[in-house]
VEXDREN-2710 file (C-alpha; in Angstrom, 1 decimal):
% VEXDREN-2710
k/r/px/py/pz
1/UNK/0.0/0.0/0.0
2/UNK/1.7/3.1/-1.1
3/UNK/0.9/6.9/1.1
4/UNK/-1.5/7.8/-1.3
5/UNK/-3.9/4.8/-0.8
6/UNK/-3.1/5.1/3.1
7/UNK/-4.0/8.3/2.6
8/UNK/-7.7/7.6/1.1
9/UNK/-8.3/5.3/3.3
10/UNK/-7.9/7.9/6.1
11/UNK/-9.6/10.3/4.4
12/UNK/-12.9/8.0/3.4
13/UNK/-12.6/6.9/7.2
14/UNK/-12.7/10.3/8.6
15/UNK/-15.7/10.6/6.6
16/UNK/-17.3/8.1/7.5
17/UNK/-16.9/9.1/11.1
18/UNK/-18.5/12.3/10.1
19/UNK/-21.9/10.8/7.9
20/UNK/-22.0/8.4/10.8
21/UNK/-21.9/11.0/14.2
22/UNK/-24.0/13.8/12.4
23/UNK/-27.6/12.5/13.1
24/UNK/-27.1/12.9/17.0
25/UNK/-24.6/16.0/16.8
26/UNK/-27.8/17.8/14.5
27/UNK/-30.2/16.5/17.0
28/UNK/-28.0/18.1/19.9
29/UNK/-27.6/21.2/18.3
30/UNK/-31.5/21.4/17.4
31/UNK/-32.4/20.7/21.3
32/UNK/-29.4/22.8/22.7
33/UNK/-31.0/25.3/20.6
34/UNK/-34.4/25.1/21.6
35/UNK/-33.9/25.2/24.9
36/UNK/-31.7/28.1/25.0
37/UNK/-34.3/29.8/23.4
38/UNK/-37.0/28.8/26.1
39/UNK/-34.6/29.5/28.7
40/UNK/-34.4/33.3/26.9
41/UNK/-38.1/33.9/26.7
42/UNK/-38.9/32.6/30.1
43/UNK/-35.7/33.8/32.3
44/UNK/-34.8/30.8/33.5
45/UNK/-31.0/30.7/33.5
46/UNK/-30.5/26.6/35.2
47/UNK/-27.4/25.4/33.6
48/UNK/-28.5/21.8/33.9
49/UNK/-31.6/22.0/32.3
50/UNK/-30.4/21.6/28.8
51/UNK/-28.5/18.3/29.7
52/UNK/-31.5/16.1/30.4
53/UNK/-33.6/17.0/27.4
54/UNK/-30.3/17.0/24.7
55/UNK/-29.3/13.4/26.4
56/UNK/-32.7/12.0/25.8
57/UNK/-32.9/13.4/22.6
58/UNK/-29.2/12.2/21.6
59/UNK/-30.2/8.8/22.6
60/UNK/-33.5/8.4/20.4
61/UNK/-31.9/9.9/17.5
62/UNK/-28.7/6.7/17.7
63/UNK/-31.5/4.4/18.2
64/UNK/-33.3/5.7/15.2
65/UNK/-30.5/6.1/13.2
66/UNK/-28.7/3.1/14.2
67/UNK/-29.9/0.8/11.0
68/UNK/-28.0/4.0/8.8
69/UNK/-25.2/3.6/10.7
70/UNK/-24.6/0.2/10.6
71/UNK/-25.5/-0.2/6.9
72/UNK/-22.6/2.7/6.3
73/UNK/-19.9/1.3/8.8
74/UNK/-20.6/-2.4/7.0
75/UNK/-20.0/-0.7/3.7
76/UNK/-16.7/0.5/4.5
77/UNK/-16.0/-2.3/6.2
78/UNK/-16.5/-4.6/2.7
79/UNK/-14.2/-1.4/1.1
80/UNK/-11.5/-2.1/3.4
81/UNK/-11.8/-5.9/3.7
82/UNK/-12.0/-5.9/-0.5
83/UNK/-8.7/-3.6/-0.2
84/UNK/-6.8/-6.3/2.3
85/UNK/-7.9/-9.2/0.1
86/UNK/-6.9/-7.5/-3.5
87/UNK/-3.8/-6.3/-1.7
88/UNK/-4.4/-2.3/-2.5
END
């Protein structure tokens, strides 16, 4: 395997990594949101307010997307087990 392949397979990993995590981290950000803005509009200023809510939500959005996400990590998986076989 030469830098250049090493390379791509770094790259396609790291983007896997990021197709992968970006259901729950949009899901956070969309309840971390929302809750900042209630906490603005109704002057409550509890700092452990949002963790509750954004936890629950984190968690139902993995177990929702968990058939995406293993259907994309078994893809690359079948890339990289194709590379190892082929030899490159």
């Amino acid at each position: 395997m030469t830098g250049a392949e090493a390379l791509d397979v770094a790259r396609e990993g790291i983007w896997v990594l990021i197709i992968v995590s970006a259901p729950m981290m949009i899901v956070g950000l969309v309840v971390g949101v929302v809750i900042a803005l209630f906490q603005a509009l109704t002057q409550i200023q509890e700092m452990t307010l949002v963790f509750v809510p954004k936890i629950l939500a984190i968690f139902v959005a993995l177990l929702v997307s968990l058939p995406f996400i293993g259907a994309t990590m078994n893809g690359y998986m079948l890339k990289l087990a194709d590379m190892i076989v082929t030899g490159g």
